[in-house]
N, C-alpha and C positions, 0 to 999 in steps of 0.2 A: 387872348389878344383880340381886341378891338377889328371890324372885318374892314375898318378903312385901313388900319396899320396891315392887316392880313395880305389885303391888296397890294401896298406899298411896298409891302417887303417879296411879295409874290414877280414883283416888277423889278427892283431891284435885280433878284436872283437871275431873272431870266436876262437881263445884261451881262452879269457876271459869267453864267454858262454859255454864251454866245458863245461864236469864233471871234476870235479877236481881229479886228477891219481895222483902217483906215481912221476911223474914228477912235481907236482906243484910248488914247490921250481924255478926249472930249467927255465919253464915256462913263470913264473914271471918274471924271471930277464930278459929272451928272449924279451919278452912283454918291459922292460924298456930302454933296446935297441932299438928298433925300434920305441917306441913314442920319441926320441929324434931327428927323423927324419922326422918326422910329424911337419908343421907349426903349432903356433898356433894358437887357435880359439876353436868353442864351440868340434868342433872333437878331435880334441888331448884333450883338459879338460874332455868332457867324460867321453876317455878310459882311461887316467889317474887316475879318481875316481875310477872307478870300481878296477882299478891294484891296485890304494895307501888301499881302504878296504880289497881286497881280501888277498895285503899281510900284513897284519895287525892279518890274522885269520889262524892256524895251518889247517892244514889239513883235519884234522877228521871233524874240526870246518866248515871249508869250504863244505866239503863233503855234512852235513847233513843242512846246508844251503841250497844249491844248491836243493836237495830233495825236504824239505820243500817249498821252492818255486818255482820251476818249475814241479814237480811231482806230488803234490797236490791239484793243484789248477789249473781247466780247464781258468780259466781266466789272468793264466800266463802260458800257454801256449807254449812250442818253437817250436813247430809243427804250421807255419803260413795259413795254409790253412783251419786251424780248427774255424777259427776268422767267414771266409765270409759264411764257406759250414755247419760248425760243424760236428756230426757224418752222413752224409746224405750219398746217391750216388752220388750226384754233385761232393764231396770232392773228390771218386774215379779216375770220370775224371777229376779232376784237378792234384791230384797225377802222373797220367798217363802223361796229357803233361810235367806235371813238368821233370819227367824220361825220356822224348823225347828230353827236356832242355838241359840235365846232357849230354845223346848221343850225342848231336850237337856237344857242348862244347868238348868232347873226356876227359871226366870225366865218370868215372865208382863207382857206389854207390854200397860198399860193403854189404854181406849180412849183415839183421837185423833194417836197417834205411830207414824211409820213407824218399824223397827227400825235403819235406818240411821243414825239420828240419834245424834251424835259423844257427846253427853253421855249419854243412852242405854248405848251403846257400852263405853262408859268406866264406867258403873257396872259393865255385865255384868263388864267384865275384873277391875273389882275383888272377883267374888266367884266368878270362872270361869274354870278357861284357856281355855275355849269362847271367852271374847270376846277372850282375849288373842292369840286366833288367828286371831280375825274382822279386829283389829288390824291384826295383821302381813300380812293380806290385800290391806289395801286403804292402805298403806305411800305408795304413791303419789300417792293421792287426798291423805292427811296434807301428802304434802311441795307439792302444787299449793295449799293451802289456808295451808298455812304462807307461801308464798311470797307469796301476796297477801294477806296479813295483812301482812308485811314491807313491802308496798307502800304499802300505807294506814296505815303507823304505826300499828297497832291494839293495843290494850293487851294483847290475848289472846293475840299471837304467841307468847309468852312460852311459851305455858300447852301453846299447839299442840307447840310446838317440844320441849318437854318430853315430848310424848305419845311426838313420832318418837325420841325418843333412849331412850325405854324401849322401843318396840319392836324397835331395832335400827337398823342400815344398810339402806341399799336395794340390791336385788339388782339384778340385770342387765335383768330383766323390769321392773323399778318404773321405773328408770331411761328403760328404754324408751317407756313408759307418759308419764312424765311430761313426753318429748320431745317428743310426740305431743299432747301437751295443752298444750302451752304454745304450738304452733302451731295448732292446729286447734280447742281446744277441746273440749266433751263434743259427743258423736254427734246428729245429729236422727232423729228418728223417716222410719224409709224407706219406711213402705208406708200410713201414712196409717192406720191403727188405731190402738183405745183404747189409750194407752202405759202408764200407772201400774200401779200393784199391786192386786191380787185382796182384797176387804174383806178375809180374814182375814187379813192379813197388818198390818192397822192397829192404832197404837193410842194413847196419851200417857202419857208417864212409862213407867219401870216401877216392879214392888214384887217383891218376893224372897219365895219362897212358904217 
């Protein structure tokens, strides 16, 4: 895929995995404009499912979707970092460089969001190869989230599935990774210290400086 189509579709997605606001109507439609500029293939098909379910359902409806499956349930996930580290200190410093990422990039992570956050993410890629790389990173984490999104019949699979097929195939390592996770799940914390991230590494939303 072409790295402006890569971009577009990286933009896309990250509407899609938003919480559904106020604007979700508007959204939508924005969303069906820009997949018209998208070739086809399994990326545009995707994001297309996830758009043609999501507008199929009001608001409210979508809302407590959305909840129900990403809020509930540690194994769907949109914080990616949570896949390899789970609640440990590892995740911490991962957090950290992830937020050194963000700096490079000349992206700034509003207060309230940790930088892991997939829609987060997905904006950075669409305006940075910094995130496209942060992406391709964590390739794994994608394909464990996709998968139980596949489980639960979730509308968003669609949108996930689209994310992994613009980043690529999984490497030997991903693969690894995700053998690993599907029996064992994310790590615990081994030594009984504070696990999460360093406040400056916090924040919500981003905005592009």
């Amino acid at each position: 895929m072409r790295r402006c189509h890569a971009r577009l579709a990286f933009g896309v997605a990250a509407v899609l995995l938003s919480y559904p606001d106020g604007d979700y109507a508007q959204d939508l439609e924005a969303v069906a404009g820009a997949l018209e500029r998208l070739p086809g293939g399994e990326v545009r098909d995707g994001l297309s499912a996830t758009r043609g379910a999501l507008a199929a359902m009001g608001l409210f409806e979508a809302q407590g979707r959305y909840v129900e499956t990403f809020d509930l349930s540690r194994r769907r996930s949109l914080h990616l970092t949570y896949y390899r580290y789970g609640d440990t200190r590892e995740r911490g410093l991962a957090l950290a460089a992830l937020g050194a990422a963000y700096r490079r990039a000349g992206v700034t992570l509003a207060p309230g969001e940790l930088p892991d956050f997939l829609p987060a993410l997905l904006e950075l890629a669409a305006v940075s190869a910094v995130g496209q790389s942060v992406l391709s990173e964590h390739r794994g984490a994608l394909a464990a989230l996709q998968e139980a999104l596949s489980g639960s019949d979730s509308p968003w699979g669609g949108a996930v599935g689209a994310v992994r097929a613009a980043t690529g195939g999984l490497t030997r390592g991903d693969g690894a990774f995700l053998r690993h996770y599907r029996s064992e799940g994310p790590p615990a914390e081994r030594v009984g210290l504070e696990p999460f991230a360093p406040p400056e590494v916090l924040g919500q939303g981003i905005t592009t400086r």
